[in-house]
C-alpha positions in Angstrom: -37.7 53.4 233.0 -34.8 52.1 234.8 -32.2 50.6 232.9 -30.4 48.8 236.2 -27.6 46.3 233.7 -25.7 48.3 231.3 -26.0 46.7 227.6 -23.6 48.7 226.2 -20.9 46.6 224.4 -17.7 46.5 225.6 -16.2 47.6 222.1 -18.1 50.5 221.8 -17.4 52.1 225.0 -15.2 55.3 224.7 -11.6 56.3 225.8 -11.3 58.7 228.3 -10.3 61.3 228.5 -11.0 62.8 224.6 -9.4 64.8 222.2 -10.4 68.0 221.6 -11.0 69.0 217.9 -8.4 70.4 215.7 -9.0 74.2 215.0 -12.0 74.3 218.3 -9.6 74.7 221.4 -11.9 76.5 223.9 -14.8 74.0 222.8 -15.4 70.9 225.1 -14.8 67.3 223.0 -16.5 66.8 220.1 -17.2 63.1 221.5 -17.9 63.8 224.9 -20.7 66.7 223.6 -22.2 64.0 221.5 -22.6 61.5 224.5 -24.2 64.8 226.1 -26.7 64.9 223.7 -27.3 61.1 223.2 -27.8 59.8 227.1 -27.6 61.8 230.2 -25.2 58.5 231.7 -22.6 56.4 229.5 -20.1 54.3 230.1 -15.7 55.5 229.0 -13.3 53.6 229.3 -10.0 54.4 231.3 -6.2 54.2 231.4 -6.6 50.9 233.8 -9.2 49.5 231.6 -11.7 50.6 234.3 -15.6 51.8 233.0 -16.6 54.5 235.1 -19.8 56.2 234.3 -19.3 59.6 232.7 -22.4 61.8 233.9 -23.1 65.2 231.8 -26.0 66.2 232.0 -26.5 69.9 234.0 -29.2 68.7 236.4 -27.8 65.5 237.3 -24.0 66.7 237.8 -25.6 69.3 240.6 -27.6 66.6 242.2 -24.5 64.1 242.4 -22.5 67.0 243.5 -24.5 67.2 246.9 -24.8 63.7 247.1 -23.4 62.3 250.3 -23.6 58.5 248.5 -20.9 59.1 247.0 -17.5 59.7 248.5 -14.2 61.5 247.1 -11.6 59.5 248.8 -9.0 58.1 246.7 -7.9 55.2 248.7 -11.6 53.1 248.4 -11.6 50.2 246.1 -12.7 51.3 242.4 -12.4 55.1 242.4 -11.9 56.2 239.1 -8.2 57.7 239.4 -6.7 60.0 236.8 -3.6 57.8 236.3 -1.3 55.6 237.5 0.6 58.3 239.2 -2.1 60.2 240.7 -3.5 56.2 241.9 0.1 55.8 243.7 0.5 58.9 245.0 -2.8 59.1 246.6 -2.6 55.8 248.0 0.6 55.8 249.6 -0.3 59.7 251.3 -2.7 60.3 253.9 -5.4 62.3 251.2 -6.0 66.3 251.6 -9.2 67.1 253.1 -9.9 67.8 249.1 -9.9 63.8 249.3 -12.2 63.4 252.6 -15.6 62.5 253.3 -17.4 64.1 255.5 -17.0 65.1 258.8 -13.8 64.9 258.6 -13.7 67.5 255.3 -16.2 70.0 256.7 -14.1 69.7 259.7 -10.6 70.9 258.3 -12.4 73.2 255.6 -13.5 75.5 258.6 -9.9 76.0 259.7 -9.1 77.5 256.1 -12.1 79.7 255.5 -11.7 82.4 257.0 -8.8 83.8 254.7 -11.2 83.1 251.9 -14.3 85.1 253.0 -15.4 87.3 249.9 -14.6 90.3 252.5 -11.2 89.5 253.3 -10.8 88.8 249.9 -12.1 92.5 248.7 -9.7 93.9 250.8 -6.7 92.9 248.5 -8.3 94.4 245.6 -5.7 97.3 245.8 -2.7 94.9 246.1 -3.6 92.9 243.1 -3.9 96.1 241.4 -0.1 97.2 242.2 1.2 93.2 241.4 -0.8 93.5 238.0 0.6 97.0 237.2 3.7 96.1 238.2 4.3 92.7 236.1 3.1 94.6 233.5 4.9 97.3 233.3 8.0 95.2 233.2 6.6 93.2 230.3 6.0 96.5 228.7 9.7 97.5 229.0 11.0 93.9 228.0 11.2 92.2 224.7 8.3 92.3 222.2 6.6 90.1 221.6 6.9 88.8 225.3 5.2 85.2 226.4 2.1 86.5 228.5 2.0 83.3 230.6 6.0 84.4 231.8 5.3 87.6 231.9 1.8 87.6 233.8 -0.2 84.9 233.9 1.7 82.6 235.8 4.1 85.1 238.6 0.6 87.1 239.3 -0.9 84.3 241.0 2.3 82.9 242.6 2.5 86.3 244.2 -0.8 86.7 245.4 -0.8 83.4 247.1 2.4 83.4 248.8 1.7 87.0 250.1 -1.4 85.1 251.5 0.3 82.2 252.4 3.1 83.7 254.0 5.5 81.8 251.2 8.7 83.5 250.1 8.5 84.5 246.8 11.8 84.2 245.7 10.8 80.3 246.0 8.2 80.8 243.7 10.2 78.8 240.5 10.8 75.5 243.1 7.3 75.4 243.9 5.5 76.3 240.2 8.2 73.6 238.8 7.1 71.1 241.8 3.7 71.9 241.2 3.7 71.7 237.4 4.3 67.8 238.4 1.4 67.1 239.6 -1.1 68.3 237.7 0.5 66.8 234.5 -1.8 63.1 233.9 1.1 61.6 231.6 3.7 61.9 234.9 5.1 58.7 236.1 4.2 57.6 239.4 7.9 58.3 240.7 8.2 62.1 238.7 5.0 62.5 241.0 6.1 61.1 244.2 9.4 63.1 244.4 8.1 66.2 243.3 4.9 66.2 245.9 7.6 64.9 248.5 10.2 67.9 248.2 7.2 70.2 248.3 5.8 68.6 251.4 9.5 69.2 252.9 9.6 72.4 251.7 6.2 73.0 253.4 7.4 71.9 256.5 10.0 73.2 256.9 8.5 76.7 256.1 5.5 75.6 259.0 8.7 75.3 261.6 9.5 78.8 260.5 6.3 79.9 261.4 6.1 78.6 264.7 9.7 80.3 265.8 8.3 83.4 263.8 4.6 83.6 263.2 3.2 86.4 261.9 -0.4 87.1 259.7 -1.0 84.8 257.2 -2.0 81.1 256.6 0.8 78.8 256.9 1.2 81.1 260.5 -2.2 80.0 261.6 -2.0 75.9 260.0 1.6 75.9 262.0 -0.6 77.5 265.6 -2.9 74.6 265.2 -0.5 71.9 265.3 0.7 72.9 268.6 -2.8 72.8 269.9 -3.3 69.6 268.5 -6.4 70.7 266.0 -3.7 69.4 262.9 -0.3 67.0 262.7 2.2 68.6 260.8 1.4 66.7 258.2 -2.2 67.5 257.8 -0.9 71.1 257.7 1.6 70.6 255.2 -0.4 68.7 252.8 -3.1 72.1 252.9 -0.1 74.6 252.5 0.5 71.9 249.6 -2.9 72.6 248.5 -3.6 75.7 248.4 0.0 77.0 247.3 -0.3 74.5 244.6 -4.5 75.4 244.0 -3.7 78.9 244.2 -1.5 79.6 241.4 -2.1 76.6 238.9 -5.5 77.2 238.0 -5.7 80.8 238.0 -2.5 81.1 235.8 -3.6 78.6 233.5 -7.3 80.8 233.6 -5.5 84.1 233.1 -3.8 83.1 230.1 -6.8 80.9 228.2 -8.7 83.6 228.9 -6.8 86.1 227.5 -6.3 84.3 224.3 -10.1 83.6 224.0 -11.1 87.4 224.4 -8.1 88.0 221.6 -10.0 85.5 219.6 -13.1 87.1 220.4 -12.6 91.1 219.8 -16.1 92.3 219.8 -16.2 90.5 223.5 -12.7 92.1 224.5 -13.8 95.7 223.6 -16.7 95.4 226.2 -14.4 94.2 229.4 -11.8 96.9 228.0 -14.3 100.1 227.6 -16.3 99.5 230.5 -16.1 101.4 233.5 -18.8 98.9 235.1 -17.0 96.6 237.5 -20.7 94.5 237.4 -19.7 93.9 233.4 -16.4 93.0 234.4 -17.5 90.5 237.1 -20.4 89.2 234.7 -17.5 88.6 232.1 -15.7 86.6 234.0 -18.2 84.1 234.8 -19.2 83.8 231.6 -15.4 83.1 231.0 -15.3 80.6 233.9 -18.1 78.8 232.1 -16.9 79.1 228.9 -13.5 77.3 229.2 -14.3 75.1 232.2 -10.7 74.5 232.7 -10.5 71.5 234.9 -11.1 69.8 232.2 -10.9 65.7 232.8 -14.1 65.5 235.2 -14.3 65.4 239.1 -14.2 62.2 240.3 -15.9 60.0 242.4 -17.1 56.2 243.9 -20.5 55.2 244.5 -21.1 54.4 247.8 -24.5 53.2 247.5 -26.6 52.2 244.4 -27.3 55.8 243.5 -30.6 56.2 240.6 -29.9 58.9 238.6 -30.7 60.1 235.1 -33.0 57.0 234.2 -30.0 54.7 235.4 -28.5 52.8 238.8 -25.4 54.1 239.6 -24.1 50.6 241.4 -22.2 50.7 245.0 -18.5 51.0 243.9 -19.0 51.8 241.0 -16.8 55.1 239.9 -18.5 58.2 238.5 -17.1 61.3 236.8 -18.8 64.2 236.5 -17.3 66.9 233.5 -18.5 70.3 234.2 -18.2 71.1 230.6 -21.0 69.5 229.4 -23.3 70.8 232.2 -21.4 74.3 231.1 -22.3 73.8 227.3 -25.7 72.8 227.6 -28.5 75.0 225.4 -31.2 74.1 227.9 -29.6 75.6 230.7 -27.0 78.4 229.0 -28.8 79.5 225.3 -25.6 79.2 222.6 -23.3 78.2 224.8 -20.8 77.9 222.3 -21.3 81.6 222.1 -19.1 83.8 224.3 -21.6 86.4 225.8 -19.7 88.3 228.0 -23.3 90.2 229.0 -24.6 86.4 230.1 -25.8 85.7 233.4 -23.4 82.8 234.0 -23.2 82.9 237.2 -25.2 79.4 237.4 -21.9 77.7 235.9 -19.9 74.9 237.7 -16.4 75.8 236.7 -15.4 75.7 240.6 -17.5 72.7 241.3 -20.9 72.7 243.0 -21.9 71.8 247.1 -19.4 70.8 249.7 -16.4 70.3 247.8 -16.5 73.3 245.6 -13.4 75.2 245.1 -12.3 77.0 248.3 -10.6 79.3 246.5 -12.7 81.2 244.2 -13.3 84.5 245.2 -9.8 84.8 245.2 -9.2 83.4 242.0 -12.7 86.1 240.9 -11.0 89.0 242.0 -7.8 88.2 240.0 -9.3 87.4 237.0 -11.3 90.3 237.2 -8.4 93.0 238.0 -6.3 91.3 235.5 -8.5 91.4 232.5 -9.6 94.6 232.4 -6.5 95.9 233.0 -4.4 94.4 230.3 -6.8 94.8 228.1 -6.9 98.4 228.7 -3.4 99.2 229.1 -2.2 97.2 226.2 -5.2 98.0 223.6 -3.4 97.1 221.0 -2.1 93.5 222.2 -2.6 90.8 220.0 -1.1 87.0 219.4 2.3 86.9 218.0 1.7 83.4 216.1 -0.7 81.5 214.5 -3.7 80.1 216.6 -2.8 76.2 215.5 1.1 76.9 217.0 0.3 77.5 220.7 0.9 74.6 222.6 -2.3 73.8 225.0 -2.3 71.6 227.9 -4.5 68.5 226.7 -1.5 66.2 229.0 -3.3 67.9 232.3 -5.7 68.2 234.8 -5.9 71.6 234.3 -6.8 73.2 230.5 -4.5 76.2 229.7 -1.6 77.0 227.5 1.9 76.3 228.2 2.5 79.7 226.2 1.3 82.7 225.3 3.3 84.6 222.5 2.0 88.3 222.2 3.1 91.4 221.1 1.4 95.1 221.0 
């Protein structure tokens, strides 16, 4: 039966996002697993008072994820935004194509495919290899303990993408400071503005570089386009701005979580380390994909039309966010999920998203993960945390879930 009006009190409707529990960080909240199991649809309430409707359920999250009802774009009336600064700074910029409808998504996404095909991709599995090796062979030498997000988890990434990118990467501490900035939900609307402006200059001005001096690699190709009139300059810098910003915030913040939940799981860490398998290793890390979920705070978006799902009307501007952890953490669908299994076939998780809009990104971010796991783990066998689970500072202020450090020693 259709329950079309809402009778949920207005007092009784939840904050959101929620706090994790003390002592449980990889687990999803407590409060938000308990809505889960309750209703598939509920009502939390947000920073602007807003009451968006907070879908978890597995089947519903993939159906609303190909559903062409209901639209991404920031700017409409009523989407649910993360904050006051990510409301602003959406608003006042023309959005990415991560913030388009389509056609006009499917047709930018095409331009910046092809760099991402799984095949191109496999072809810098030797080059990752070499960065990996490298960065940790200089932590080796270095202090112990060392902070593995420093020493690894966050330069890794940085390098792979600007080698993609075509980025210097002696500019890599402007644009990770930059791009710390925006992902952060508790920024203020003008800490956001002025750090997404200097990297849209930066971006620019490294496009106009391209043009006088192109050569193979991403930003080469965006800056080729403009002259033919396929992108403005500003549509180019704002997917340089993506994807140098995509391409080394999520993975970082995925290397390092990770890491510290195989530490906190041994029995799990001993099969990625003593495997010679690279179908374990790949299996493991979707298993860790769905285990952490790290973009943590729900996709987001608007209801373009009155949408019935889940034995409830989803209204016409009505906002919607859909937390891929709960569709992650459901027994139905993943048996003890709370369970890390790293020999689970995981590869139905939505950790990157699901349909159109899912992340662009991933086999790169795969292939990382992958390279990066088993070879720490078996280089450094004897690595371990250098402080007390309940002192490492976590990211609950973002919009990604990681760990702000790492502290280990070996």
């Amino acid at each position: 039966m259709i329950n079309a009006h809402p009778g949920t009190p207005d007092e009784t409707i939840p904050e959101f996002p929620m706090p994790r529990a003390a002592g449980c960080p990889f687990a999803p909240p407590p409060e938000m697993m308990k809505l889960h199991a309750a209703q598939p649809l509920s009502r939390v309430r947000l920073w602007d008072g807003s009451t968006p409707w907070l879908v978890t359920r597995y089947d519903d999250q993939r159906a609303l994820y190909g559903d062409q009802r209901l639209s991404v774009d920031p700017t409409r009336q009523g989407f649910p935004h993360m904050s006051a600064a990510f409301q602003e700074a959406l608003a006042k910029n023309p959005p990415s194509f991560l913030h388009m409808d389509d056609p006009g998504h499917a047709r930018i996404r095409r331009m910046v495919t092809g760099p991402f095909i799984i095949k191109r991709i496999e072809a810098m599995r030797p080059a990752v290899q070499k960065m990996t090796d490298d960065f940790i062979d200089t932590m080796l030498a270095g202090p112990n303990p060392a902070d593995l997000v420093e020493a690894l988890a966050l330069p890794l990434p940085s390098l792979v993408i600007c080698e993609l990118l075509g980025v210097p990467y002696e500019d890599h501490a402007f644009f990770q400071s930059k791009s710390a900035v925006g992902v952060r939900r508790d920024a203020s609307p003008e800490e956001t503005r002025a750090a997404s402006g200097a990297l849209l200059t930066y971006l620019d001005g490294q496009l106009q570089a391209k043009l006088a001096a192109p050569a193979d690699d991403v930003l080469s190709d965006l800056a080729a386009r403009t002259t033919t009139g396929d992108l403005t300059r500003h549509e180019a810098a704002m997917l340089g701005l993506l994807l140098l910003g995509a391409g080394h915030e999520t993975t970082a913040n995925m290397i390092a979580l990770g890491a510290l939940a195989f530490l906190e799981h041994p029995d799990q860490l001993a099969v990625v380390r003593d495997t010679d398998d690279p179908k374990i290793v790949a299996g493991a890390v979707e298993e860790m994909l769905r285990f952490l979920t790290i973009v943590h705070n729900g996709q987001r978006r608007l209801a373009l039309e009155d949408i019935e799902i889940g034995g409830q009307v989803i209204r016409a501007g009505e906002g919607v966010i859909i937390p891929g952890a709960t569709g992650n953490w459901e027994h139905g669908v993943f048996p003890d999920p709370e369970r890390l299994d790293v020999h689970r076939d995981a590869r139905r998780h939505m950790a990157f998203g699901f349909g159109v809009h899912q992340c662009l990104g991933q086999p790169l971010a795969r292939l990382e993960l992958q390279v990066v796991y088993r070879t720490l783990f078996r280089r450094v066998p004897t690595l371990r945390r250098a402080t007390e689970l309940e002192r490492i500072p976590f990211k609950d202020d973002g919009v990604v879930y990681g760990v702000y450090e790492l502290p280990v020693s070996w």
